[in-house]
LUMTIFI-278529 format. One record per residue (C-alpha): residue number from 1; residue in three letters; x, y, z. Coordinates in Angstrom, 3 decimals. Example, Ala and Ser with C-alpha at 12.3 -4.5 7.8 and 13.67 -1.06 7.14 Angstrom:
residues 2
1; ALA; 12.300; -4.500; 7.800
2; SER; 13.670; -1.060; 7.140
//
This chain:
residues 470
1; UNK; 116.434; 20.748; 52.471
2; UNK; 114.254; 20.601; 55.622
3; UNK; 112.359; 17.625; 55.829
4; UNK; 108.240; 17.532; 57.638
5; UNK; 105.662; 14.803; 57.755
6; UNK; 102.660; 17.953; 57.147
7; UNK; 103.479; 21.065; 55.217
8; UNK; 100.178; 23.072; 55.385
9; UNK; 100.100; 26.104; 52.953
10; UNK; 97.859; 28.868; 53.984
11; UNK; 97.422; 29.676; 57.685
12; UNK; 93.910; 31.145; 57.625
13; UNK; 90.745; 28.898; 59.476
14; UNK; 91.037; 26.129; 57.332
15; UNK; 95.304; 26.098; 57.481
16; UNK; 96.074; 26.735; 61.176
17; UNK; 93.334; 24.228; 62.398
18; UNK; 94.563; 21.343; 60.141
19; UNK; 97.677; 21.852; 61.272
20; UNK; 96.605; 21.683; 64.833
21; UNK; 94.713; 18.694; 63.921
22; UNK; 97.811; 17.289; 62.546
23; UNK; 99.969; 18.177; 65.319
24; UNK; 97.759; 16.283; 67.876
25; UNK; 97.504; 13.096; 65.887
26; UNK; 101.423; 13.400; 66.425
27; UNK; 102.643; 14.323; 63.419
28; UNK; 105.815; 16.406; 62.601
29; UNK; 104.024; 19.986; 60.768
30; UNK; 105.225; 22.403; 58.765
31; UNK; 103.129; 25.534; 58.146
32; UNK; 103.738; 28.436; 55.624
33; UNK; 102.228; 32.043; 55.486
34; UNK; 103.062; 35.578; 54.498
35; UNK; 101.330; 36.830; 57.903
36; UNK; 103.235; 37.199; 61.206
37; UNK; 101.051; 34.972; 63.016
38; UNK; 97.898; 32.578; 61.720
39; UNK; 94.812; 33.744; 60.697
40; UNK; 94.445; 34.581; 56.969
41; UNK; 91.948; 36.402; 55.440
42; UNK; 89.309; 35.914; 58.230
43; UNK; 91.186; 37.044; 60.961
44; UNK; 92.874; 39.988; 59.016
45; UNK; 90.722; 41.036; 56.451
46; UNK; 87.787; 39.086; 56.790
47; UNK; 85.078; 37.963; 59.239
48; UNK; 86.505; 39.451; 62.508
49; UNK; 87.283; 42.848; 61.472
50; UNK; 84.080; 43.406; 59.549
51; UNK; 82.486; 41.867; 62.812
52; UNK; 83.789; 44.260; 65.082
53; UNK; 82.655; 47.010; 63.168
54; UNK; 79.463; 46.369; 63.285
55; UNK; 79.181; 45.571; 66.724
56; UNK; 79.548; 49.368; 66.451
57; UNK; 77.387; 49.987; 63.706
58; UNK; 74.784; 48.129; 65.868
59; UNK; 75.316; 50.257; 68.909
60; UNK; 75.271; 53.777; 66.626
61; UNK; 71.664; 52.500; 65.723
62; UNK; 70.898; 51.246; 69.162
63; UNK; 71.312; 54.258; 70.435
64; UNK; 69.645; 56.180; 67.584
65; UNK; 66.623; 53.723; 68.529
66; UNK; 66.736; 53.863; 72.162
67; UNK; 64.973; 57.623; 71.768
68; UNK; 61.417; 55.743; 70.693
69; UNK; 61.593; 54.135; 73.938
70; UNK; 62.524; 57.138; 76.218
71; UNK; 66.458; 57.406; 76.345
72; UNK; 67.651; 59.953; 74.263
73; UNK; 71.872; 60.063; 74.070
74; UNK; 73.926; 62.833; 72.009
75; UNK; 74.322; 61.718; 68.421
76; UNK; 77.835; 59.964; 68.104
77; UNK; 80.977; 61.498; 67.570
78; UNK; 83.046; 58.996; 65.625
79; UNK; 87.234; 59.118; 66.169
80; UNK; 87.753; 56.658; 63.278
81; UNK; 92.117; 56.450; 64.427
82; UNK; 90.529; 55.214; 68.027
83; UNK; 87.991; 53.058; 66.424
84; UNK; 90.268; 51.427; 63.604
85; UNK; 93.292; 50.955; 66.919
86; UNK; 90.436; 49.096; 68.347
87; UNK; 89.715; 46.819; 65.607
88; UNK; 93.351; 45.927; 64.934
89; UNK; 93.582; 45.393; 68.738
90; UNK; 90.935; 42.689; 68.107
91; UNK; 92.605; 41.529; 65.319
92; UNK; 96.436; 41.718; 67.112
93; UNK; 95.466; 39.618; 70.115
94; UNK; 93.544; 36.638; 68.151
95; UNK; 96.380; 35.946; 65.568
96; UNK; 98.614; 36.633; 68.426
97; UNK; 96.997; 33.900; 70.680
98; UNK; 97.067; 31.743; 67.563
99; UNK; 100.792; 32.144; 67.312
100; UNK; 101.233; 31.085; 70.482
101; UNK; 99.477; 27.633; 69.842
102; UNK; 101.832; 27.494; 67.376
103; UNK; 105.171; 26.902; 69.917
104; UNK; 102.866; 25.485; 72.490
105; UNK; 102.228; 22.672; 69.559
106; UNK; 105.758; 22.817; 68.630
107; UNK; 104.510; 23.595; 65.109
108; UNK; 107.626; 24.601; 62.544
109; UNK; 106.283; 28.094; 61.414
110; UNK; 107.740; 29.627; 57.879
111; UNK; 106.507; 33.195; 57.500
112; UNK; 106.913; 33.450; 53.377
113; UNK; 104.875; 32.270; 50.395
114; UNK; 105.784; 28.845; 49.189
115; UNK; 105.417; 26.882; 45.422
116; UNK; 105.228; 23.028; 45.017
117; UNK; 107.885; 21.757; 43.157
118; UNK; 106.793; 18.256; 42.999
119; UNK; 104.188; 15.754; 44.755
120; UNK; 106.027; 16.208; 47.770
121; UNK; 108.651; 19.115; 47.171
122; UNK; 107.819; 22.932; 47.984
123; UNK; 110.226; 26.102; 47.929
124; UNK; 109.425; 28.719; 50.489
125; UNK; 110.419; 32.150; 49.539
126; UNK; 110.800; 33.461; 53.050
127; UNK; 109.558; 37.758; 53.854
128; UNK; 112.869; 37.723; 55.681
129; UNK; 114.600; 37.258; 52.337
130; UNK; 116.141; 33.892; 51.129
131; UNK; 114.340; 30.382; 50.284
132; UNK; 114.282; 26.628; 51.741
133; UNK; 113.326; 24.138; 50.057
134; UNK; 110.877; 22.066; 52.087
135; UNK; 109.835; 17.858; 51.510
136; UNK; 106.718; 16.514; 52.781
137; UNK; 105.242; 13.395; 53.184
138; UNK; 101.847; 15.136; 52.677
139; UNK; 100.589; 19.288; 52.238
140; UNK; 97.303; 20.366; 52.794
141; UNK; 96.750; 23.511; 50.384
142; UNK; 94.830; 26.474; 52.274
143; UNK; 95.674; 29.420; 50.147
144; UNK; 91.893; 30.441; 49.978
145; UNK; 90.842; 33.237; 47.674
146; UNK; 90.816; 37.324; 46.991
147; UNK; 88.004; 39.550; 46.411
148; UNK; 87.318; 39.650; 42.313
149; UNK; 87.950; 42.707; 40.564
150; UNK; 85.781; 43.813; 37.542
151; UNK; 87.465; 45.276; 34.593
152; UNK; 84.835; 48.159; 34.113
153; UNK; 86.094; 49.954; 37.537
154; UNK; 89.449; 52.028; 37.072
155; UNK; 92.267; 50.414; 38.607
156; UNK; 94.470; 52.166; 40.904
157; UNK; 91.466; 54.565; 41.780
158; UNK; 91.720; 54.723; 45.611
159; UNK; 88.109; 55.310; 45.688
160; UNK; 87.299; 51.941; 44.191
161; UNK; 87.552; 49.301; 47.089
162; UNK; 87.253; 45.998; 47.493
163; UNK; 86.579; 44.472; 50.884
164; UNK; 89.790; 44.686; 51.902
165; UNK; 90.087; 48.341; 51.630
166; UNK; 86.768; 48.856; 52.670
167; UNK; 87.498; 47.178; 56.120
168; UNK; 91.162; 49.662; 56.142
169; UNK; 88.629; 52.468; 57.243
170; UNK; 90.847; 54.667; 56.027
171; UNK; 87.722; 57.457; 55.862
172; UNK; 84.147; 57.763; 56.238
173; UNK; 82.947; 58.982; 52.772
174; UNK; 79.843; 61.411; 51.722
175; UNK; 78.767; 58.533; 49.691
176; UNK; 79.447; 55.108; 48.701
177; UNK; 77.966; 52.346; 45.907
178; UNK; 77.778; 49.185; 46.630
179; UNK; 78.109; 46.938; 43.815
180; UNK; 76.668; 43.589; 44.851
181; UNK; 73.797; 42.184; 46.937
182; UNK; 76.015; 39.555; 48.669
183; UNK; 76.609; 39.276; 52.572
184; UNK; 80.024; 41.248; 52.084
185; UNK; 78.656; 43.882; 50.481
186; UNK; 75.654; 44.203; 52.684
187; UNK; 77.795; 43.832; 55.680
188; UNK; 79.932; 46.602; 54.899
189; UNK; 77.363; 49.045; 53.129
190; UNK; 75.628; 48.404; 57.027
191; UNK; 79.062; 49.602; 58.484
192; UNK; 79.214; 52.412; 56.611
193; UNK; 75.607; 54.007; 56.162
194; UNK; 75.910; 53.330; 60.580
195; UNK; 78.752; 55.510; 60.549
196; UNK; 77.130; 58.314; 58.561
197; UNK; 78.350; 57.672; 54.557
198; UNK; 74.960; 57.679; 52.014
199; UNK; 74.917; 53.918; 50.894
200; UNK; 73.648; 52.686; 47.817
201; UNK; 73.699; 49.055; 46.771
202; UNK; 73.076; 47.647; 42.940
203; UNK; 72.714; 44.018; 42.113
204; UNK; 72.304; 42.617; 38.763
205; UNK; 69.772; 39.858; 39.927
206; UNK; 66.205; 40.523; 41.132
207; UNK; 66.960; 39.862; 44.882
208; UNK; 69.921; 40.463; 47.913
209; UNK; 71.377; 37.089; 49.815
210; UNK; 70.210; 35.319; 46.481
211; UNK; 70.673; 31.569; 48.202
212; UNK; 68.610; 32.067; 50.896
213; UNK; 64.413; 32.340; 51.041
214; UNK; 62.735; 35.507; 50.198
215; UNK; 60.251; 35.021; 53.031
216; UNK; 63.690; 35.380; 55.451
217; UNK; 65.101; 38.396; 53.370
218; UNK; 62.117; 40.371; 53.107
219; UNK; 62.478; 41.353; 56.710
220; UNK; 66.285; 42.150; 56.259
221; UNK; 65.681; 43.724; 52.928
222; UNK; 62.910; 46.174; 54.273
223; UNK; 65.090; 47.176; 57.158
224; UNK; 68.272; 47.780; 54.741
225; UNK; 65.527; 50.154; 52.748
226; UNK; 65.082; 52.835; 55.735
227; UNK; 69.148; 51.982; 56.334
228; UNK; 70.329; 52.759; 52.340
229; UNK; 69.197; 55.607; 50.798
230; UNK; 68.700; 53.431; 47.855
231; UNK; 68.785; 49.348; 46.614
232; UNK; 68.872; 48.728; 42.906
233; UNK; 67.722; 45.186; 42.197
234; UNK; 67.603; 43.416; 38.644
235; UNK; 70.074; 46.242; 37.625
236; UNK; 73.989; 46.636; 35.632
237; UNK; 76.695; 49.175; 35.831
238; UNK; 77.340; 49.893; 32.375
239; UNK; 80.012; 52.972; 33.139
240; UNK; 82.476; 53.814; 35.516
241; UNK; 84.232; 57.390; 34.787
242; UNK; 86.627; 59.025; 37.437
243; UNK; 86.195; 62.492; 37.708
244; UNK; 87.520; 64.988; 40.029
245; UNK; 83.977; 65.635; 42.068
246; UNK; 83.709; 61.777; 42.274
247; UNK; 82.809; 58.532; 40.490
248; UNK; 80.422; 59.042; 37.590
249; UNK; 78.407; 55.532; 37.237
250; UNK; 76.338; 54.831; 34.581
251; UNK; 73.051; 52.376; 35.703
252; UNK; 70.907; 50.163; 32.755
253; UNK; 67.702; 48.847; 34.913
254; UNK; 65.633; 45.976; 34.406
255; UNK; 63.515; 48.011; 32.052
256; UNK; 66.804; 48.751; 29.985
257; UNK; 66.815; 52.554; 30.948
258; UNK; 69.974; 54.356; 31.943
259; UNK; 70.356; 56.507; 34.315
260; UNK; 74.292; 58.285; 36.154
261; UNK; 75.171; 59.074; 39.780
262; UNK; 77.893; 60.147; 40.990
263; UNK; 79.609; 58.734; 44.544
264; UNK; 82.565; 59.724; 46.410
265; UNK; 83.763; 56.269; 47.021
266; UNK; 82.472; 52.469; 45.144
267; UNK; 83.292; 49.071; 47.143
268; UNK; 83.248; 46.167; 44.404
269; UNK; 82.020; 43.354; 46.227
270; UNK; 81.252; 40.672; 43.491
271; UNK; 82.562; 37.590; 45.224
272; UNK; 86.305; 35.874; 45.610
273; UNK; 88.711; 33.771; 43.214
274; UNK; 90.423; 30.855; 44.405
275; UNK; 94.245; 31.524; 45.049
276; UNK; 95.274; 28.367; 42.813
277; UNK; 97.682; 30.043; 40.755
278; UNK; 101.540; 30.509; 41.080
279; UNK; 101.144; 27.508; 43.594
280; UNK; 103.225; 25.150; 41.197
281; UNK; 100.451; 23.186; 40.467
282; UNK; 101.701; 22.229; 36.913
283; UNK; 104.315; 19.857; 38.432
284; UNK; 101.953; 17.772; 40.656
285; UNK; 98.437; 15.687; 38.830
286; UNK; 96.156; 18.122; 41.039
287; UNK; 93.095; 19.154; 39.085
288; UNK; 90.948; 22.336; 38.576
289; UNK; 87.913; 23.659; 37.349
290; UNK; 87.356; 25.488; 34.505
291; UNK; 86.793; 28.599; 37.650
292; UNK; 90.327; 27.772; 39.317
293; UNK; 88.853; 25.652; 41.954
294; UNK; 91.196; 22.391; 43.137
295; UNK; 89.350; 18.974; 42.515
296; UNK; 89.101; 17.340; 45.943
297; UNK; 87.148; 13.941; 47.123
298; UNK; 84.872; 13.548; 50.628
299; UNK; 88.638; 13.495; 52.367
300; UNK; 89.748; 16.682; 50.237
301; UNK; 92.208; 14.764; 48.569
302; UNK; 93.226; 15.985; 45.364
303; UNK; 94.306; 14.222; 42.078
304; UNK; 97.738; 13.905; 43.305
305; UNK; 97.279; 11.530; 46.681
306; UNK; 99.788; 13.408; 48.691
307; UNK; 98.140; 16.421; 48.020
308; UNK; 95.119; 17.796; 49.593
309; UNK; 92.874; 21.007; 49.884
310; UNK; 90.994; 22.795; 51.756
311; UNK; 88.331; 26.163; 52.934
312; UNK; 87.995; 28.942; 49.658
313; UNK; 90.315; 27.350; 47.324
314; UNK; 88.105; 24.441; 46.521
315; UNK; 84.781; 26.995; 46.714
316; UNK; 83.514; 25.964; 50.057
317; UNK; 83.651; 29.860; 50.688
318; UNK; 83.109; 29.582; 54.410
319; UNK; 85.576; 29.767; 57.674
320; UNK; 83.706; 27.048; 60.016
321; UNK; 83.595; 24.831; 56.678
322; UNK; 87.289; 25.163; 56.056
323; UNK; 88.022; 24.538; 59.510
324; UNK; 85.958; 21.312; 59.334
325; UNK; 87.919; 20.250; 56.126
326; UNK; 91.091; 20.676; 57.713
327; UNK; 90.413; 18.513; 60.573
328; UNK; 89.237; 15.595; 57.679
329; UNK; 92.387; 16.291; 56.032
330; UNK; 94.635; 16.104; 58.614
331; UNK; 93.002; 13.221; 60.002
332; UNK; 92.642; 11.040; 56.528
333; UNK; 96.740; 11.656; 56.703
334; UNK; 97.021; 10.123; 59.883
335; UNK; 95.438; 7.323; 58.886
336; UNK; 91.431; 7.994; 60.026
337; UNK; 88.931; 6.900; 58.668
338; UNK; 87.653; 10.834; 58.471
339; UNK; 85.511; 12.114; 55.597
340; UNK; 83.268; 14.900; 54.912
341; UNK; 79.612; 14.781; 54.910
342; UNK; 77.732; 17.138; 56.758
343; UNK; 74.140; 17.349; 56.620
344; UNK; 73.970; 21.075; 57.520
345; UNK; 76.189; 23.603; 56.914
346; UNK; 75.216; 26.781; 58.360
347; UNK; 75.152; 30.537; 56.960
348; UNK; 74.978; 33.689; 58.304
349; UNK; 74.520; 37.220; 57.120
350; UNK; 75.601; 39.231; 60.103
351; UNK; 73.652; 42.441; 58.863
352; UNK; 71.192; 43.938; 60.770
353; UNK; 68.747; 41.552; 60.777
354; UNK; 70.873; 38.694; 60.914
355; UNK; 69.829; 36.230; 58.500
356; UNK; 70.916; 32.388; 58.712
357; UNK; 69.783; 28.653; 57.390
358; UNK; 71.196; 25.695; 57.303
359; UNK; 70.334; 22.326; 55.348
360; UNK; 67.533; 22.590; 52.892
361; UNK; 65.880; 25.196; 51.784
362; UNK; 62.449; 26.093; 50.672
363; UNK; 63.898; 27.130; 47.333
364; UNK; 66.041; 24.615; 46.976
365; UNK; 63.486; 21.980; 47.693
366; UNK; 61.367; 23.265; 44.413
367; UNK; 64.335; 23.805; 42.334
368; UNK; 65.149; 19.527; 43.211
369; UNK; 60.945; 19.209; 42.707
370; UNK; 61.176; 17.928; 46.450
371; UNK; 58.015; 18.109; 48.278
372; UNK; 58.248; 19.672; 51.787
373; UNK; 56.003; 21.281; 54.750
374; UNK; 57.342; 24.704; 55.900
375; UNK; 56.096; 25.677; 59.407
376; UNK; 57.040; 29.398; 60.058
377; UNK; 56.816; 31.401; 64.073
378; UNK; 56.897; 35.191; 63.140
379; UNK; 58.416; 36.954; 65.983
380; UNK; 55.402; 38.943; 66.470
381; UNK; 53.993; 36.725; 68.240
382; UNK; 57.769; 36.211; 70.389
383; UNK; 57.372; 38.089; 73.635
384; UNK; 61.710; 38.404; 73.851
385; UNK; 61.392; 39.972; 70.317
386; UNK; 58.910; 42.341; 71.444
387; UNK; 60.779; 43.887; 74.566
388; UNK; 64.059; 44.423; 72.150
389; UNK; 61.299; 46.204; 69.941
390; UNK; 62.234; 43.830; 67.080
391; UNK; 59.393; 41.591; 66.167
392; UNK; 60.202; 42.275; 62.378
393; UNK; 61.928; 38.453; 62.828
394; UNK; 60.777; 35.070; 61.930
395; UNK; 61.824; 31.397; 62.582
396; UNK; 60.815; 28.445; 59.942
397; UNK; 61.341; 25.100; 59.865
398; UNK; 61.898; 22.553; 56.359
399; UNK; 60.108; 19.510; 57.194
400; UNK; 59.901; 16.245; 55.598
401; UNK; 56.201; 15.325; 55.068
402; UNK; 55.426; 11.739; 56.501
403; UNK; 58.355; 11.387; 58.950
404; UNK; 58.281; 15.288; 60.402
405; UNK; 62.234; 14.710; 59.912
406; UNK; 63.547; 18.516; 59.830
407; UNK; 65.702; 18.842; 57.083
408; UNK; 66.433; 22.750; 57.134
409; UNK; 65.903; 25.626; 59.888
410; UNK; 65.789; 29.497; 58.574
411; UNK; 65.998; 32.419; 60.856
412; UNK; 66.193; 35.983; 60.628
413; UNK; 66.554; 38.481; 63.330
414; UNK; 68.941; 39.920; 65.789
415; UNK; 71.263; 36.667; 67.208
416; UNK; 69.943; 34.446; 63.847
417; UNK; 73.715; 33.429; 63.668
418; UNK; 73.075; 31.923; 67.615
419; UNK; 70.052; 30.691; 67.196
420; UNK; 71.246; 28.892; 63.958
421; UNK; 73.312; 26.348; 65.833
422; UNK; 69.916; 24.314; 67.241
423; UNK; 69.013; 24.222; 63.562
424; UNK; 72.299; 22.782; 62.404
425; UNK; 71.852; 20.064; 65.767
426; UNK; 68.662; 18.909; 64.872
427; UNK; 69.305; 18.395; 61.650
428; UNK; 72.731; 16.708; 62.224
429; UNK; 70.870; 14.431; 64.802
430; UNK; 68.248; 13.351; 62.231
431; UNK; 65.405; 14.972; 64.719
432; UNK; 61.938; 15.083; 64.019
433; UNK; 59.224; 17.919; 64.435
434; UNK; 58.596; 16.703; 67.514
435; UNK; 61.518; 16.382; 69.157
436; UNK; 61.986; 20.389; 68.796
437; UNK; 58.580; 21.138; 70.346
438; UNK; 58.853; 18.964; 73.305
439; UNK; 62.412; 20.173; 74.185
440; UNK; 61.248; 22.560; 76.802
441; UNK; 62.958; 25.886; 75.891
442; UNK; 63.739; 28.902; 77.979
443; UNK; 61.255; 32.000; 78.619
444; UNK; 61.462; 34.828; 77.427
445; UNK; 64.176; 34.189; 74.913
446; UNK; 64.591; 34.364; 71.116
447; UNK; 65.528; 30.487; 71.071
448; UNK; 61.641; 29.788; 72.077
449; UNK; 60.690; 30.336; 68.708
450; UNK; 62.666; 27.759; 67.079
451; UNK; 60.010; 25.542; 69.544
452; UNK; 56.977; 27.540; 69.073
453; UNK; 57.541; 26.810; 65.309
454; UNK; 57.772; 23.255; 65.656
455; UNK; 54.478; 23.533; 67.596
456; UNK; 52.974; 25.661; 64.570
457; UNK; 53.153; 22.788; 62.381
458; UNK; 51.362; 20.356; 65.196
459; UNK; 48.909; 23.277; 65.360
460; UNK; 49.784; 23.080; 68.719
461; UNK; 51.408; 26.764; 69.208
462; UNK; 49.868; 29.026; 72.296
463; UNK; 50.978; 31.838; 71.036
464; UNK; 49.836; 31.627; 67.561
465; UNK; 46.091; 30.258; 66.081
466; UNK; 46.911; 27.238; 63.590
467; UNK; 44.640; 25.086; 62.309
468; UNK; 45.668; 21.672; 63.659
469; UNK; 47.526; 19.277; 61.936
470; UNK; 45.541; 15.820; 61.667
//
């Protein structure tokens, strides 16, 4: 039996960072995954493949663009073997840097899948063949999540894909549904309608990037309507049939009429389950929800004290949170007095518009019956937006009436998930209106309008008429 102070399960954001964490507070770690090298889900599957691709999704439209403003290039010519031996190039040399902290850190590394057999037992079942049984004086759980699957779509189909497969590129196809209005599915429809497939999208709810404010996805959701060839809000699939020319999908809209299309390929991108099962959670006290989400405290500590978790598998859902989480964790084990509290966690759609918010937002404030002022810059009226001929944009601010504290920043627009990062400081920092109109801010640029909408809201913009705040 080997024998660690740290076994950290899951080596995605939230795994390998904890275990850094740990490793730097001086602890012995252990830490298990199936991959080669760190980097889970994001790094493989996830948020930097689907990131590179549409860097080049944004360049095919770029350049489709650029002809409005008097360059005119040769429509693209897409070599999808050079451009998928790019993306795993990407991928290849960040997991393969991350490996190397690993031995620089002097980090124990198990490549294998392992099971708690106790409170502070685990058995790794290592891909080389064999198993060790591993005791810990603490594990942080990182196992994160998988896309969901829907039983209406025919499994074993390989033209139904989930994100993963979607992100394989293994073809470009004539057309594709997109089942879901999330920022996956969005994401990747962008990839693909860029690189010449006819995207549709359906959602069952009556609006795309449902958490964030309609007056930031308006601008993205117009844009997406010249990109798809069609968006179907507020409607069901009812039918999925394979047949040899395609998918035949039957559609009930929101005024319960059907309606069938047929597409070469469907991506299912309905959202993720938590990887809590087969984990050998039965033998320890740890706790889940009626979803399969482990029961964690402000130090993601679970039922069981030795135990804690971290990133998907308790729903947090996002890589920058889990990587937060595991820096708590691991420093709660060492004895800090670490928790987890931010005030602003920030989001980001990475379509084209970018859309992101952080803290509070303006729906969120009437769902709690919260009063708030909302001071909005459209970038109209943003000289920077105008020379990159995209003043479609806009900038708002959440502010807390009598104090002017800012309690949530939206932006959409190209570099939103940039610009979001001021936001998620001024909130952090407890900083008022104020503050954010008198920081002097750099010109021409895209940040400017995070201050020219502080200075709406003192009616004090140059750029834009407001009537002035007493």
């Amino acid at each position: 039996m080997e024998k660690t102070q740290v076994a950290v399960i899951g080596a995605g954001p939230g795994g390998y960072v904890a275990a850094f964490r740990a490793a730097d507070l001086g602890l012995q770690v252990t830490l298990i995954d199936p991959e080669a090298d760190p980097g889970g889900v994001c790094l493989y599957r996830g948020c930097i493949p689907s990131k590179a691709l549409l860097h080049v999704a944004r360049l095919i439209s770029e350049a489709r663009e650029a002809e409005a403003w008097g360059v005119r290039f040769a429509k693209p010519k897409v070599d999808l073997d050079r451009l998928n031996a790019w993306k795993d190039g990407v991928i290849a040399r960040l997991t393969g840097g991350l490996g190397q902290l690993v031995k620089a850190r002097r980090i124990r590394y198990l490549r294998g899948r392992a099971k708690l057999s106790g409170a502070h037992e685990a058995v790794v079942t290592l891909a080389e063949g064999g198993q060790t049984e591993l005791q810990f004086g603490h594990a942080i759980l990182a196992t994160g999540s998988r896309p969901a699957t829907v039983p209406l779509f025919p499994t074993g189909d390989p033209r139904v894909l989930d994100s993963s497969g979607a992100l394989a590129l293994a073809q470009v196809p004539r057309s594709l549904l997109v089942v879901g209005g999330g920022y996956i599915g969005l994401e990747l429809g962008s990839v693909y309608a860029a690189l010449g497939s006819r995207v549709s999208v359906v959602e069952m709810t009556d609006a795309l990037i449902a958490p964030a404010d309609r007056d930031l996805v308006k601008p993205l959701q117009a844009r997406l309507g010249e990109l798809f060839a069609e968006v179907r809000l507020s409607t069901q699939v009812v039918a999925v049939r394979p047949e040899a020319k395609g998918l035949e999908v039957d559609f009930r809209g929101p005024d319960g009429a059907t309606s069938t299309q047929t597409y070469a390929c469907v991506l299912v991108s309905v959202g993720r389950r938590p990887n809590s099962e087969g984990l050998g959670l039965e033998h320890t006290r740890v706790e889940c929800d009626a979803r399969g989400f482990m029961v964690v405290d402000n130090q993601r500590r679970t039922a069981e004290p030795s135990l804690f978790a971290i990133g998907d598998v308790i729903g947090s859902g996002l890589a920058h949170t889990a990587s937060h989480e595991g820096m708590v964790a691991a420093e709660a084990i060492a004895g800090h007095h670490a928790v987890f509290e931010p005030q602003a966690v920030p989001a980001v759609v990475f379509t084209d518009p970018e859309l992101a918010w952080c803290g509070l937002t303006e729906q969120e404030a009437r769902r709690q019956g919260r009063t708030v002022k909302v001071s909005r810059f459209p970038w109209a009226a943003s000289g920077r937006a105008t020379t990159l001929a995209r003043s479609e944009g806009l900038t708002k601010l959440v502010i807390e009436p009598g104090t002017d504290r800012v309690l949530g920043v939206g932006v959409v627009g190209p570099g939103a998930g940039e610009l979001i990062a001021e936001g998620v400081l001024a909130i952090e920092m407890g900083a008022v209106a104020r503050d954010l109109s008198l920081c002097i801010h750099p010109h021409p640029t895209l940040s400017e309008t995070v201050m020219e909408a502080a200075e709406v809201y003192f009616g004090q913009s140059p750029h834009l008429f407001a009537p002035r705040r007493p």
